[in-house]
C-alpha positions, -999 to 999 in steps of 0.1 A, spaced: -101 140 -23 -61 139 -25 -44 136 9 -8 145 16 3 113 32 40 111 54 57 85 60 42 95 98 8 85 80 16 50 78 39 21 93 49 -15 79 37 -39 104 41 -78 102 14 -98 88 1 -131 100 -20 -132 75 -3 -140 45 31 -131 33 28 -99 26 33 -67 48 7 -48 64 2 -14 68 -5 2 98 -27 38 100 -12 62 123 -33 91 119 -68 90 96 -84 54 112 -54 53 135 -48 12 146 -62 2 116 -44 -28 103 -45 -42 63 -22 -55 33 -27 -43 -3 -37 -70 -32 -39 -72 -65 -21 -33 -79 -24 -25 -114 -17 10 -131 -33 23 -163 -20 54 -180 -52 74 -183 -63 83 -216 -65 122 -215 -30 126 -204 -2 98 -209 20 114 -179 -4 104 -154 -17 70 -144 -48 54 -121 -38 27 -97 -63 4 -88 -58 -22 -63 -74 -48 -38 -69 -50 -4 -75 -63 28 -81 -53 65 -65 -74 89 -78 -50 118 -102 -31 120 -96 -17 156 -125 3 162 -141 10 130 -166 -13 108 -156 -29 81 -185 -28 59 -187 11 66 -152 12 55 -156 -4 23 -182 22 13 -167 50 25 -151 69 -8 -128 91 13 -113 58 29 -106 37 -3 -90 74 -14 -69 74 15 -57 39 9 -45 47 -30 -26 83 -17 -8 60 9 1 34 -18 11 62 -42 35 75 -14 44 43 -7 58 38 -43 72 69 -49 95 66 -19 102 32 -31 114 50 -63 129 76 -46 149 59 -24 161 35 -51 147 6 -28 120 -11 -57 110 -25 -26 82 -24 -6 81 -34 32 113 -35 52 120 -69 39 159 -70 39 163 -106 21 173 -109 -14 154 -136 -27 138 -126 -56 175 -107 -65 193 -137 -66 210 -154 -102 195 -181 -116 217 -215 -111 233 -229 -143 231 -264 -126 
């Protein structure tokens, strides 16, 4: 199942889990909390235009739903690849090759000649 996720779908939350950002669901499991993992793409092999993501990740609240439910629930581990698919394409679009709202430009910087 494809969804047509919004940026009203989703928000970046802190994380005081590790240092990446969360994601928080605003409208299918609304409250629910998590951070992606591992991403990896892989062009698939009947058509080179397209690509499968396949990623980790990991709930950091579960609000009212169960996790173990969650994890075998096909339409929810869907959900979560259309949001990161939106979430990079308006990374792309928006020229930010970013994700998260993280303003610091760390990673950016030089390397010293010292």
């Amino acid at each position: 199942m494809r969804y047509n996720i919004s940026l009203e779908d989703y928000s970046f939350v802190d994380n005081n889990v590790n240092e990446m950002w969360a994601i928080r669901l605003n409208d299918k499991w609304p409250g629910l909390v998590y951070c992606y993992g591992k991403v990896t793409a892989q062009l698939l092999e009947d058509n080179s235009d397209q690509a499968s993501l396949k990623f980790q990740y990991q709930i950091i609240d579960e609000g009212d739903y169960d996790k173990d439910e969650l994890a075998k629930d096909p339409n929810f581990n869907d959900y979560l690849g259309d949001v990161l698919s939106h979430i990079i394409q308006d990374a792309f679009d928006n020229e930010k090759y970013r994700i998260g709202n993280d303003d610091s430009n760390d990673s950016a910087k030089e390397p010293s000649n010292q």
